[in-house]
C-alpha positions as CSV (number, residue, x, y, z in Angstrom):
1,X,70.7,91.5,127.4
2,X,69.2,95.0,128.2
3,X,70.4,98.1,126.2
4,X,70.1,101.4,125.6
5,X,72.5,100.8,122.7
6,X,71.2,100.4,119.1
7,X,71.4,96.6,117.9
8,X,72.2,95.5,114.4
9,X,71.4,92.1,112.7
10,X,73.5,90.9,110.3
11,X,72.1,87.7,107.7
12,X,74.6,85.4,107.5
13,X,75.1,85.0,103.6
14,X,78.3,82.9,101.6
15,X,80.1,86.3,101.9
16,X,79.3,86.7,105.4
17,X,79.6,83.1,106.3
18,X,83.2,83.0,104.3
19,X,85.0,85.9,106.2
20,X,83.3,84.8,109.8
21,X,84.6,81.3,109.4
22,X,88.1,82.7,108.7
23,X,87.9,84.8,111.9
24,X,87.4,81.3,113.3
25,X,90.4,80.4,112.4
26,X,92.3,83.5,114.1
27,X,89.9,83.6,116.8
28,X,88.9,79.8,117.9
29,X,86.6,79.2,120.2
30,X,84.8,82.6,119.9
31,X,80.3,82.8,119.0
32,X,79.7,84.0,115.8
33,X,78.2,86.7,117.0
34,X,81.2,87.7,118.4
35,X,83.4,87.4,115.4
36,X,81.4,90.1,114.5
37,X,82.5,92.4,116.8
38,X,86.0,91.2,116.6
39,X,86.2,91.4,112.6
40,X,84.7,95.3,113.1
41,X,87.5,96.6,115.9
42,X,90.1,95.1,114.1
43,X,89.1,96.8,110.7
44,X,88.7,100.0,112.9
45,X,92.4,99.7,114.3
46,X,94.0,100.1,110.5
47,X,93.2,97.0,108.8
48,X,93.9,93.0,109.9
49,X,97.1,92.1,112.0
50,X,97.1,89.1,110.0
51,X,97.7,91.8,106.7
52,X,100.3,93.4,109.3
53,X,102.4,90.3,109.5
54,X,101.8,89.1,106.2
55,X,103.4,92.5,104.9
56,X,106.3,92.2,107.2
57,X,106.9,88.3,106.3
58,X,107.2,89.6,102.3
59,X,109.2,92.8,103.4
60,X,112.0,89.9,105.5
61,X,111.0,87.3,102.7
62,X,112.8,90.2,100.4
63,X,115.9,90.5,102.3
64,X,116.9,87.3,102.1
65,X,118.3,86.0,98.6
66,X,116.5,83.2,97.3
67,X,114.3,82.7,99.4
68,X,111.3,83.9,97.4
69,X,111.4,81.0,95.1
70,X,110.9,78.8,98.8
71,X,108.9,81.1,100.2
72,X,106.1,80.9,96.3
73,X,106.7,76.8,96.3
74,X,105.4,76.6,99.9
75,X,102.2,78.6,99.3
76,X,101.3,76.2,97.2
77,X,101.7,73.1,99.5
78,X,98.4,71.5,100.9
79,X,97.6,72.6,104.3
């Protein structure tokens, strides 16, 4: 597509490859290419929201009394 905009190719390396198929996972059905653009806006915007919730799942995880033992066993459970 036409632009005056500068363009900038990425090589898809294990790094690369690693963090865009994870984006898969929170974006299906989304190009690769746009993964990129995705992964870059959401870093811009303070960090993941996946981070977000995971810090506010501990922070509730917390509150509640023994449920941190449930909470550590069930990380470990096959997906």
């Amino acid at each position: 597509m036409p632009t005056t905009r500068q363009r900038f190719p990425v090589t898809e390396t294990d790094e690369i490859a690693a963090i865009l198929n994870e984006a898969a996972r929170r974006w299906p059905d989304v190009s690769r290419a746009r993964l990129i653009r995705l992964i870059m806006v959401d870093w811009a915007a303070g960090g993941s929201a996946a981070t977000a919730q995971a810090e506010a799942r501990g922070r509730l995880i917390g509150t509640l009394p023994g449920s941190a033992d449930l909470y550590d066993r069930a990380t470990e459970w096959p997906e």
